[in-house]
C-alpha positions in Angstrom: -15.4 11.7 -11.4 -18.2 11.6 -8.7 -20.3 8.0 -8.9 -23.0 7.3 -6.4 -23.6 3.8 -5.1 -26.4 3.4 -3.2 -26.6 6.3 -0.5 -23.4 7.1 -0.4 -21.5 9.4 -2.8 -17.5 8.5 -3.5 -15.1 9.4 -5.6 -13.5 6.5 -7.8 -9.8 6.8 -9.5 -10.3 6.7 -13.8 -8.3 4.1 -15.3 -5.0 5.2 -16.3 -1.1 4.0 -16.7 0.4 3.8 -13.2 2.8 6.2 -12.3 6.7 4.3 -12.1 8.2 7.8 -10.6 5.4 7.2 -7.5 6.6 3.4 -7.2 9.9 4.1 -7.4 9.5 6.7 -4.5 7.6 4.0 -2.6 10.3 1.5 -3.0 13.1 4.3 -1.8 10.8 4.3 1.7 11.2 0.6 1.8 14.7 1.0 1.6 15.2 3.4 4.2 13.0 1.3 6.2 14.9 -1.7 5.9 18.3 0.7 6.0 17.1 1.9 9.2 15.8 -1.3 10.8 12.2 0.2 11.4 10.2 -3.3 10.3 9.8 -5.4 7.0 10.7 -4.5 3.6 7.6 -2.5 2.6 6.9 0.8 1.1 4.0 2.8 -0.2 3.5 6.4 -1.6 -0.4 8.2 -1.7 -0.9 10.3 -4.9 -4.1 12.5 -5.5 -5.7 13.0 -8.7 -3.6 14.7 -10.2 -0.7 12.7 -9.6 1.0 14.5 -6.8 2.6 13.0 -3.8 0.3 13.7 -0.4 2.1 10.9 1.8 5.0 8.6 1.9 5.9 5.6 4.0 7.6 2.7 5.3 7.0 -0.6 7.6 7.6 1.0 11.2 6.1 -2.5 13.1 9.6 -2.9 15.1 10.3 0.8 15.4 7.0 1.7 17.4 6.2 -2.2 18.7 3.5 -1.8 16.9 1.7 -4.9 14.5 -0.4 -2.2 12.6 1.9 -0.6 11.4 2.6 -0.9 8.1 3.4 1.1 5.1 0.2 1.6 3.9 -1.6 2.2 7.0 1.7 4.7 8.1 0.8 6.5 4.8 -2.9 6.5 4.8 -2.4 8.6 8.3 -0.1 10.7 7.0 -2.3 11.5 4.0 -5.0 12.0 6.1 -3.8 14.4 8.4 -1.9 16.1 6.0 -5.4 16.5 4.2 -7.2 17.0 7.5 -10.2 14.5 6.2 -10.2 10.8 6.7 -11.6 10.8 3.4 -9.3 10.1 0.5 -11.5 9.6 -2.0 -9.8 10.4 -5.8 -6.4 8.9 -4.4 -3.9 5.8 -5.5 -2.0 4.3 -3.3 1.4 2.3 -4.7 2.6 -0.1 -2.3 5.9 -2.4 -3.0 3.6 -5.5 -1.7 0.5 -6.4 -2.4 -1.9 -5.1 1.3 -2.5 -7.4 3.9 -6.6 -7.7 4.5 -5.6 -5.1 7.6 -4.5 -2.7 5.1 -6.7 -3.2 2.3 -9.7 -2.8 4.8 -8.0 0.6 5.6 -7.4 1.3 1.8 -11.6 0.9 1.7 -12.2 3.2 4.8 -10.4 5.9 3.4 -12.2 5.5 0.2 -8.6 5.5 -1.7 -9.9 4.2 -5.2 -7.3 2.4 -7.1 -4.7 0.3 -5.5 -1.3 -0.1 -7.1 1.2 -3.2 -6.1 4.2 -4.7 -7.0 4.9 -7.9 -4.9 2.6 -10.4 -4.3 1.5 -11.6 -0.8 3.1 -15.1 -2.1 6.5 -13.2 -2.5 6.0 -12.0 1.2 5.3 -15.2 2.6 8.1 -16.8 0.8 10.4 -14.8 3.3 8.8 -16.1 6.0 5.7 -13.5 6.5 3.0 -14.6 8.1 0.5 -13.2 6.0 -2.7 -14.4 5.3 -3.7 -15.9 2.2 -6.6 -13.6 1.0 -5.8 -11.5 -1.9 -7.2 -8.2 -3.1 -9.1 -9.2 -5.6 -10.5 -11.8 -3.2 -11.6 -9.1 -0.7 -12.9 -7.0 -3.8 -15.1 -9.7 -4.9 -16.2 -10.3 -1.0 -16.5 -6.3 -0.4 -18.4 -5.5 -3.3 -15.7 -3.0 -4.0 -15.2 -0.7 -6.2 -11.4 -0.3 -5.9 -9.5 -0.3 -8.9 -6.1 -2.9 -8.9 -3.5 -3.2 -10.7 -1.3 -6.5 -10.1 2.5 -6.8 -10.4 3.6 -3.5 -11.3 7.4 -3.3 -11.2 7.2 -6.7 -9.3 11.2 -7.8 -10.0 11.9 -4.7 -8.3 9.5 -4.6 -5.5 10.5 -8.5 -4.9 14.0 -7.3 -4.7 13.6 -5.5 -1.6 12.8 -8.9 0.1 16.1 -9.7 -0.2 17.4 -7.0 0.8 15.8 -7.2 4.1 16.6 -10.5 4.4 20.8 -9.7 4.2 20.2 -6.9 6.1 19.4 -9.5 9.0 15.7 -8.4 9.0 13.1 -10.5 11.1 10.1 -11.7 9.9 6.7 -11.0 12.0 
């Protein structure tokens, strides 16, 4: 559905039921992550409108030395080039933890409309994350965005993966 704000044109997700096959597939990338020792116990899957997969990921911020990157921006790159537009406007992203503000900023640039999360960025923290304390919503409501979020979805198993990680002898950043 095509809605224009303003001068600029952008496609925004309909409401619908999130999709537990494209979490479950998001949390099976955090586990391989966390398997592999690539970085924290994240995960996060890119579906297109229709519901189909376009890009899977997980934490790699100890495998490439590299802060930024996490699942979501991993994915988001994947998509993209996969797509060969930096546009992915129409798309959901499901993510195992609720985005960091670096991530969420990148969920608005590539105009991804709905956002789906199971673990909070209180859950994170509890495992010794140092994330900052600005939620989604809150950036929403600051943005002016659009975005479409869904809170908490499969949360007991998305929180699982924090522990996990943490008797896998993962570090926290």
């Amino acid at each position: 559905m095509l809605f224009k704000f303003g001068s600029q044109s952008t496609y925004v997700v309909t409401p619908q039921r999130p999709n537990r096959k494209h979490m479950l597939l998001a949390i099976k990338s955090a586990r391989e992550g966390i398997k592999k020792g690539h970085g924290g116990p994240f995960g996060a899957v890119i579906a297109n409108e229709n519901g189909e997969v376009v890009a899977v990921a997980h934490n790699t911020v100890w495998k490439s030395c590299n802060p930024s990157a996490h699942a979501e921006v991993n994915a988001i790159s994947k998509a993209c080039r996969k797509l060969r537009s930096i546009s992915l406007s129409g798309c959901t992203i499901y993510s195992t933890a609720e985005p960091c503000p670096m991530c969420f900023s990148a969920i608005h640039w590539a105009r991804i409309g709905r956002v789906v999360y199971g673990a909070s960025i209180g859950d994170a923290a509890k495992y010794g994350f140092n994330e900052m304390r600005v939620g989604n919503l809150r950036l929403k409501r600051l943005g002016r965005l659009r975005i479409l979020i869904t809170r908490g979805f499969m949360r007991k198993e998305c929180a699982r993966l924090f522990e996990e990680w943490k008797k896998s002898g993962g570090k926290p950043y």
